[in-house]
N, C-alpha and C positions, 0 to 999 in steps of 0.2 A: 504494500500500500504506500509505503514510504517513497520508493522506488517513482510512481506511477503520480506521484504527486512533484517529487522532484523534475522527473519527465516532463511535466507543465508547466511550470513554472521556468525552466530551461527551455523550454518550446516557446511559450510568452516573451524571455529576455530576446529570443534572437529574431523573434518576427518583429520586436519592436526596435530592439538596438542594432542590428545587426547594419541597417541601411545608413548609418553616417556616424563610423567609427571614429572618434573625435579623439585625439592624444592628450594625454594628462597637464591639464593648464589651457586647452585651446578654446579660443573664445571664439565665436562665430561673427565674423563682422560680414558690411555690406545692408544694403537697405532693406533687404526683407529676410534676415537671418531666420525668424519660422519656421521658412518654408524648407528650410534646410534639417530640421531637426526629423529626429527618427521616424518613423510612418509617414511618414510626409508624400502622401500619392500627385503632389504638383509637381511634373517638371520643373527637375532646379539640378542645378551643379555645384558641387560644393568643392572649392579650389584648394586643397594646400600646398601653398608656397613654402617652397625649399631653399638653402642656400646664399641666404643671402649674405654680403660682403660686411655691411654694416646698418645699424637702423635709422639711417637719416633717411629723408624726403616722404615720398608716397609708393603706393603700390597701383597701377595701374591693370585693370580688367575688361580684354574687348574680344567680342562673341563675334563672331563672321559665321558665313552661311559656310558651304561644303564646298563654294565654287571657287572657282581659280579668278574670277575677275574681282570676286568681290573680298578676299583673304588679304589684310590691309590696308586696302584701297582708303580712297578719303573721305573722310566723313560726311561730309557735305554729299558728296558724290552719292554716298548710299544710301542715304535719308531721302536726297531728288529720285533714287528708282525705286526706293520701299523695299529695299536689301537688307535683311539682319543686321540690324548692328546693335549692341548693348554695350555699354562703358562704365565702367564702375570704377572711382577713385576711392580708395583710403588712407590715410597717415600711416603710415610704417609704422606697426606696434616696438614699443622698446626693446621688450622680449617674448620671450616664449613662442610656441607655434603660431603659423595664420593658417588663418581657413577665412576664405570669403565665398561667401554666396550669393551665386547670381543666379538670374531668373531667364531661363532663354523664351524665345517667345510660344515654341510648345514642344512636343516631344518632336526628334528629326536628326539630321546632321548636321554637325557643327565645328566650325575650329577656333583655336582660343588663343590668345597673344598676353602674357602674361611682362608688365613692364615694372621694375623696378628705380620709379624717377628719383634717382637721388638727389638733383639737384631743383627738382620742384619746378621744373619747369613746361612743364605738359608735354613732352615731347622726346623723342630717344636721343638723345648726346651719346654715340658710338662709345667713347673712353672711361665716359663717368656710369652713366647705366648698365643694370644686370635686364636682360629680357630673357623670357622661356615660352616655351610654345606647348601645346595638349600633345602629348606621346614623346615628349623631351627628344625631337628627332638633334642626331648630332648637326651644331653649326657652323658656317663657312663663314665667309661675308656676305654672303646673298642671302636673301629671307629662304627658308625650305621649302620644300614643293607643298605644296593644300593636302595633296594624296595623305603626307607626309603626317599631318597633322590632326585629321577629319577623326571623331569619333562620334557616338551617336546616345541621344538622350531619352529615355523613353519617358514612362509614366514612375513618377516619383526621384528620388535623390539617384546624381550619377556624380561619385566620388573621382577627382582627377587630384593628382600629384605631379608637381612642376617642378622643376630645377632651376634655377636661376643663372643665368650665365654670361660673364665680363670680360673682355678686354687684358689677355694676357700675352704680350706682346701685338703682335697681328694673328693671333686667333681668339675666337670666343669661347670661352671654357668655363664648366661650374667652377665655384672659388676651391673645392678638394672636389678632387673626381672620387664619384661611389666606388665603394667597391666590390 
């Protein structure tokens, strides 16, 4: 009986927690941090940011479609053709883990551009910024291919983990390669 009650109660934790496994200390930032929390049957993306250099500036969060004209592109650009685009700014937390949650516009394909502004100035400074992309594809100096990038959201929480990566020498490289 013991057994069969245990059983439920471990069948209960993982239908509930299992969907956005959150690390000890991590606080959910982002405008609708909710919708990120466990059971949560709304498409949403829960981002944790990896690696970062130091905690100055902001953290930068932009949602693209699957396609290759629109992965980047400019903002303006994709608002005039009604293209995916979501952009979510935060302050670089001091410490601890980040997790931000973004809300894409429904379940579908999508790729993710992950910018680390250190110097606060809305935009990627090649030397001074860390940027990371959805599937941490390795980086050249050219943006990656979309293929490269593209993963897919359904209904409820879809967990991504990103690496951050700067300017060491003339390559782009996390600040310690995983190992």
């Amino acid at each position: 009986m013991t057994e069969r009650i245990v059983g439920k109660i471990l069948g209960l934790f993982l239908l509930l927690g299992a969907a956005t496994p959150l690390l000890a200390g991590e606080v959910i930032l982002g405008p609708h941090p909710e919708i990120c929390k466990a059971g949560s049957t709304v498409p949403a993306l829960l981002v944790h940011v990896e690696g970062f250099k130091d905690r100055k500036g902001q953290v930068r969060l932009e949602l693209y479609s699957d396609q290759a004209d629109d992965f980047l592109a400019d903002r303006d650009d994709l608002l005039a053709r009604h293209a995916v685009f979501v952009r979510i700014d935060v302050p670089t937390p001091a410490e601890g883990p980040v997790a931000i949650c973004l809300q894409p516009p429904g379940a579908g394909q999508y790729s993710l551009m992950v910018l680390h502004d250190r110097d606060y100035n809305k935009k990627f400074t090649l030397f001074t910024d860390g940027v990371g992309f959805s599937n941490n594809p390795r980086l050249g100096l050219s943006k990656p291919s979309v293929k490269d990038v593209i993963f897919s959201v359904g209904g409820g929480v879809k967990d991504l983990t990103v690496v951050l990566n700067y300017m060491h020498g003339l390559t782009p490289r996390p600040v310690s390669r995983p190992k």
